[in-house]
C-alpha positions as CSV (number, residue, x, y, z in Angstrom):
1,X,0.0,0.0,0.0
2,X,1.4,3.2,-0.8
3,X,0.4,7.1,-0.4
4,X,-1.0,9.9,-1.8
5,X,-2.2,13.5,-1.4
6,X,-5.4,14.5,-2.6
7,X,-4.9,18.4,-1.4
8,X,-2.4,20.0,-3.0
9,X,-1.4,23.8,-4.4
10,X,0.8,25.2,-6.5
11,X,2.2,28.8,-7.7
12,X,-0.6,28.8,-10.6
13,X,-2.9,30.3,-7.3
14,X,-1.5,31.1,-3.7
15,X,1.0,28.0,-3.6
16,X,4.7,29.0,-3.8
17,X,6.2,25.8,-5.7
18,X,5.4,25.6,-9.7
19,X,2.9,22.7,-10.4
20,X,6.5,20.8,-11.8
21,X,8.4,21.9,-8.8
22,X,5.3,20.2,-6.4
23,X,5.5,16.8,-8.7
24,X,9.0,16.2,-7.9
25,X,8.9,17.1,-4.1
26,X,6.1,14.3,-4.4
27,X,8.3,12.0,-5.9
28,X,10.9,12.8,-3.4
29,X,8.6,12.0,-0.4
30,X,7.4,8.9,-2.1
31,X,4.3,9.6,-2.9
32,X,2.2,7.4,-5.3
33,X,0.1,10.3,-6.5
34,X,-0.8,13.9,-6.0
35,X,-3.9,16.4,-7.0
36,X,-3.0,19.6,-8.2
37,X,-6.6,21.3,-6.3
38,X,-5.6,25.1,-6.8
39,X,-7.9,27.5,-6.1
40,X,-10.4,28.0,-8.6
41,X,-8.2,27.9,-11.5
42,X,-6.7,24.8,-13.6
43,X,-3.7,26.5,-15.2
44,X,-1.0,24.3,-13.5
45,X,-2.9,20.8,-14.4
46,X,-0.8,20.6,-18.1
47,X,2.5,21.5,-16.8
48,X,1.8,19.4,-13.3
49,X,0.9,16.1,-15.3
50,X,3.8,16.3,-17.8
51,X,6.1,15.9,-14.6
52,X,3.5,13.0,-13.4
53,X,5.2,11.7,-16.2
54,X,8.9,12.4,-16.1
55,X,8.8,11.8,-12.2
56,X,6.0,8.7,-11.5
57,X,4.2,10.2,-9.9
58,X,0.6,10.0,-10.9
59,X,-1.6,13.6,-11.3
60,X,-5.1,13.9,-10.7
61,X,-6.4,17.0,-12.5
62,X,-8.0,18.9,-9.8
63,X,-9.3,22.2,-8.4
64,X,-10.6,23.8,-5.1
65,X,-13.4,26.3,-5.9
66,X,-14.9,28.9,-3.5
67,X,-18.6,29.1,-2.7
68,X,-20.3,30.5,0.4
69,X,-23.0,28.5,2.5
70,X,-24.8,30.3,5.5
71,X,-22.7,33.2,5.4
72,X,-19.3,31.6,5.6
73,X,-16.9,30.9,2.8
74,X,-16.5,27.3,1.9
75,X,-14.1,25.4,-0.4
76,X,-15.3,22.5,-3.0
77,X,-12.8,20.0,-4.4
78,X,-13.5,18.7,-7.9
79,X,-11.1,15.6,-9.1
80,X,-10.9,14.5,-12.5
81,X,-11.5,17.6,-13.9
82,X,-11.1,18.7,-17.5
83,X,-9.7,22.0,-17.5
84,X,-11.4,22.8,-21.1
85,X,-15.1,21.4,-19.9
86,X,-17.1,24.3,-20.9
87,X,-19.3,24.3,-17.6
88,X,-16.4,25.1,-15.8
89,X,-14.7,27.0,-17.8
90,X,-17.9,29.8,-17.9
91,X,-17.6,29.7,-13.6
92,X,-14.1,29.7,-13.4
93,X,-14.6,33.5,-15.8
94,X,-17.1,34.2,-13.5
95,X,-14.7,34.2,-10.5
96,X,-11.8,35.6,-12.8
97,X,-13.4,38.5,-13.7
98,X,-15.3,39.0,-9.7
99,X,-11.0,38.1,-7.8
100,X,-9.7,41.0,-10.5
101,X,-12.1,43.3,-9.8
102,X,-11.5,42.9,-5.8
103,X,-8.0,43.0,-6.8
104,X,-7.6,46.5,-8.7
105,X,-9.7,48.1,-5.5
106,X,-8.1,46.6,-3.0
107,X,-4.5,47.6,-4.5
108,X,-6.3,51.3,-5.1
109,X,-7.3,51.6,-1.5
110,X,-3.4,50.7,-0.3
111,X,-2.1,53.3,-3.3
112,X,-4.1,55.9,-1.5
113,X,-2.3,55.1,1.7
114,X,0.9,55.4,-0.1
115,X,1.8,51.4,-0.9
116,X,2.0,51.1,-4.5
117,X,2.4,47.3,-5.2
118,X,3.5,46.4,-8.3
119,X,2.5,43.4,-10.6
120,X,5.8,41.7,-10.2
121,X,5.4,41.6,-7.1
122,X,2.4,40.4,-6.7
123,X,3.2,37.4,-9.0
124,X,6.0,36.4,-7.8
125,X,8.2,34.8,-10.9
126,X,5.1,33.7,-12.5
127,X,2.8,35.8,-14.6
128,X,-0.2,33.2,-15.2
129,X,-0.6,33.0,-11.5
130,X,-4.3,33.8,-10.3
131,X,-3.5,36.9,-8.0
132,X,-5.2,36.0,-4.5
133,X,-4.7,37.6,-0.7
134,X,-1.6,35.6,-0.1
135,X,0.0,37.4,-3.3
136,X,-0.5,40.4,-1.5
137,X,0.3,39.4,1.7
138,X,3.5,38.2,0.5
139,X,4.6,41.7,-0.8
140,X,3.2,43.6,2.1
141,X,5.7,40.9,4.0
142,X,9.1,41.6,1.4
143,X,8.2,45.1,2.0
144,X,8.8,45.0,6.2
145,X,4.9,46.0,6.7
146,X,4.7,43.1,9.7
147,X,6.7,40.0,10.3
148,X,4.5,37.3,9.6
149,X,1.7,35.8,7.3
150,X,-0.6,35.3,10.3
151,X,0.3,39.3,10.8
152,X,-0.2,40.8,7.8
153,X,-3.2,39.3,7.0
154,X,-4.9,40.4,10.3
155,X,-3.3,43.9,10.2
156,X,-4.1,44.4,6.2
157,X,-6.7,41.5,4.5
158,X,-9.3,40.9,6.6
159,X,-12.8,40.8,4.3
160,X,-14.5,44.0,4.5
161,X,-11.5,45.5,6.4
162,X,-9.7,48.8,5.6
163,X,-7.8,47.5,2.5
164,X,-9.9,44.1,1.6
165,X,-13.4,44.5,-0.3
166,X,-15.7,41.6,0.4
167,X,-15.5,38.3,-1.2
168,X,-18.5,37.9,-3.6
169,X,-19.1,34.2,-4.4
170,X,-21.1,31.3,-6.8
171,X,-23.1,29.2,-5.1
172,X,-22.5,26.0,-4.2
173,X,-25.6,24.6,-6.7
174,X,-23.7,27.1,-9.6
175,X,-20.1,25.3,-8.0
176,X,-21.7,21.7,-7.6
177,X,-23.4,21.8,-11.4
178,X,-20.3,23.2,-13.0
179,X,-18.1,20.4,-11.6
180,X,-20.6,17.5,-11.9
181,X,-21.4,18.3,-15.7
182,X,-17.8,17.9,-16.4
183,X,-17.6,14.4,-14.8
184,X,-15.8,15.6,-11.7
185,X,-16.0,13.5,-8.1
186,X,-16.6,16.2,-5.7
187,X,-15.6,16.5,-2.3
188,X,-16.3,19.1,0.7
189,X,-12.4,20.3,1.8
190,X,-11.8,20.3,5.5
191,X,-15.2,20.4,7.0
192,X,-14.2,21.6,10.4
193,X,-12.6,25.0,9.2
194,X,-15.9,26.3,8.7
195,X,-16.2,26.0,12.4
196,X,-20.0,25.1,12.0
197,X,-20.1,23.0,15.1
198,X,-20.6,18.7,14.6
199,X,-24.7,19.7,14.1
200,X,-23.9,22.8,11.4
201,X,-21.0,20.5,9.7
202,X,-23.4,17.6,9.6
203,X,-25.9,19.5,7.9
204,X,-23.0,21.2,5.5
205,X,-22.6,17.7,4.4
206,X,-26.4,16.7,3.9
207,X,-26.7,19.8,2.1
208,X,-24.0,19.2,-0.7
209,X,-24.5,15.4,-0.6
210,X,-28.2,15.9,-1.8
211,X,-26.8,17.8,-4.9
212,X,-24.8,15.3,-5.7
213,X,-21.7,15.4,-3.7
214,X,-19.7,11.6,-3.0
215,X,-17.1,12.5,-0.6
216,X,-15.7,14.0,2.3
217,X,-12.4,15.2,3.2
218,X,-11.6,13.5,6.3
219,X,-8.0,13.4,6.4
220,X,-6.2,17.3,6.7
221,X,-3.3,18.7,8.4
222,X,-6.1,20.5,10.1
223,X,-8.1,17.8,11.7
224,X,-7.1,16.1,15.0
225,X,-7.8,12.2,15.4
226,X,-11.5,12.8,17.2
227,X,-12.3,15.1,14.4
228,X,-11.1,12.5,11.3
229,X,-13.3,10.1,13.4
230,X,-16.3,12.3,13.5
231,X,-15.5,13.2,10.0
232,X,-15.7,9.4,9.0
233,X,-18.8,8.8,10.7
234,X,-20.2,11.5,8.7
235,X,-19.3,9.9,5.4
236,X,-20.4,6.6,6.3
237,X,-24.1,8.4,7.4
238,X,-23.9,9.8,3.9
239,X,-22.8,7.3,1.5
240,X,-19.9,9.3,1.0
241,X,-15.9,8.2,0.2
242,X,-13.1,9.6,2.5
243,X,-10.6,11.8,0.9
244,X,-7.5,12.9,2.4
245,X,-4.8,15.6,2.1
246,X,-2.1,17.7,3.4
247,X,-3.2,21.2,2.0
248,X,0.2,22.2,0.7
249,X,1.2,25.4,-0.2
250,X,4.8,25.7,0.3
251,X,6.0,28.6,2.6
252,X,3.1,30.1,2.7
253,X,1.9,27.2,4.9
254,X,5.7,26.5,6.4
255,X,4.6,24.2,8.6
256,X,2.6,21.9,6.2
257,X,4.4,19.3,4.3
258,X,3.6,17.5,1.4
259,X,2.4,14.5,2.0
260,X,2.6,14.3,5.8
261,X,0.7,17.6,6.8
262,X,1.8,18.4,10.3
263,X,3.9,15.6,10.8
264,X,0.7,12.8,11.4
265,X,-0.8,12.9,8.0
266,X,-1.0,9.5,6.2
267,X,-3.6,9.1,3.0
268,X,-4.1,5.2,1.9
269,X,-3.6,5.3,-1.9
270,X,-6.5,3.2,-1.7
271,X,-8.8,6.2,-1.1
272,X,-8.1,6.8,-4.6
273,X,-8.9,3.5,-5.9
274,X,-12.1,3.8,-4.4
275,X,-12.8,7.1,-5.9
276,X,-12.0,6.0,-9.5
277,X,-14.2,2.5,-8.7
278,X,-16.9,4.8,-7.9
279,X,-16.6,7.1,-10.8
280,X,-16.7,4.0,-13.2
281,X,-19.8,2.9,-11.5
């Protein structure tokens, strides 16, 4: 039995190692397979499976899209996606077009305090990157504005804060649709960050379940043992598969590791078997 990571991000959105550069780390830590989940983009699935290739290491296409239930921001994993499916392509506009707008006030409102951030600095080495609040945070940081992440987003990137317009979002029928048309085995990421309660996050999962929804993410660097447990009981209530990952994003998540999360994480390739049984069912 081997090991995977079903959670992973790369430096096509707030990730700091290119989708080639996350491929061979895999293959370094002896992993079977990765998916490349970044946030609501699929830019770095081409490049990311080409060094599946050259490396072993298998790549599930993948994505993590944004979408908003009872107020709070959620995130929606889609695996064995296909980055030119027209469904998604028309949301993943949708959220292009809503992030650049956020983005060209939110770098007005710091010129008018006298930080001008520049494009190249915001994209750090790579041009196609989809420009989100850890771009940003990341300059604010090379420029001596605070001295950490965890900092710098508190003092600067709160939602609705000084700097930060609100997040506008799909919802997760538009998000769940758009994946599900395309053939995509969706999956609620780490449940417990929504910090709905067991009750709220039980009825988070009924909710997307009924629209079609087959699994649950109940492995993450986030979750302690009782919470994977609660998480698994969940799924099972459900019908549901278990999915697992670490949630890299290089050092903008220093203490995350691909692969192994925290130090504890361990995903059963056979997760993955059972999630490409179930989409040939």
């Amino acid at each position: 039995m081997g090991f995977v990571d079903l959670h992973v991000h790369s430096n096509a959105s707030d990730g700091t190692f290119s989708p080639s550069e996350v491929v061979r780390l895999a293959a370094r830590t002896g992993l079977d397979a990765i998916a490349l989940t970044d946030h609501d983009t699929t830019a770095g699935i081409a490049e990311a499976s080409r060094a599946g290739v050259q490396y072993g290491v298998e790549v599930v296409p993948g994505i993590e899209v944004s979408s908003s239930y009872q107020g709070r921001e959620i995130h929606i994993l889609g695996f064995f996606v296909h980055p030119e499916d027209p469904a998604l392509e028309h949301v993943l506009e949708q959220f292009r077009e809503r992030r650049d707008e956020r983005n060209r006030e939110m770098l007005r409102r710091f010129a008018a305090d006298g930080i001008i951030l520049t494009n190249e600095e915001l994209c750090a080495g790579n041009p196609n990157t989809v420009i989100t609040r850890a771009h940003v945070a990341r300059a604010l940081l090379a420029r001596g504005l605070a001295s950490s992440m965890d900092q710098v987003f508190k003092k600067y990137l709160q939602y609705d804060g000084r700097y930060c317009p609100s997040k506008a979002y799909l919802s997760p029928g538009e998000v769940m649709d758009a994946l599900l048309s395309g053939g995509a085995f969706v999956a609620l990421a780490h449940p417990f960050q929504y910090k709905l309660g067991d009750k709220g996050t039980q009825e988070l999962t009924a909710f997307l379940a009924g629209m079609g929804m087959k699994g649950l993410e109940v492995y993450h660097s986030s979750h302690n043992r009782l919470e994977s447990m609660k998480l698994q009981a969940m799924a099972s209530a459900y019908g549901l598969l278990s999915t697992g990952g670490s949630d890299f994003h290089g050092s903008n998540k220093p203490d995350i590791s691909i692969g192994w999360g925290r130090g504890g994480l361990k995903v059963s390739s056979l997760l993955l078997d059972d999630i490409k049984k179930a989409r040939q069912s």
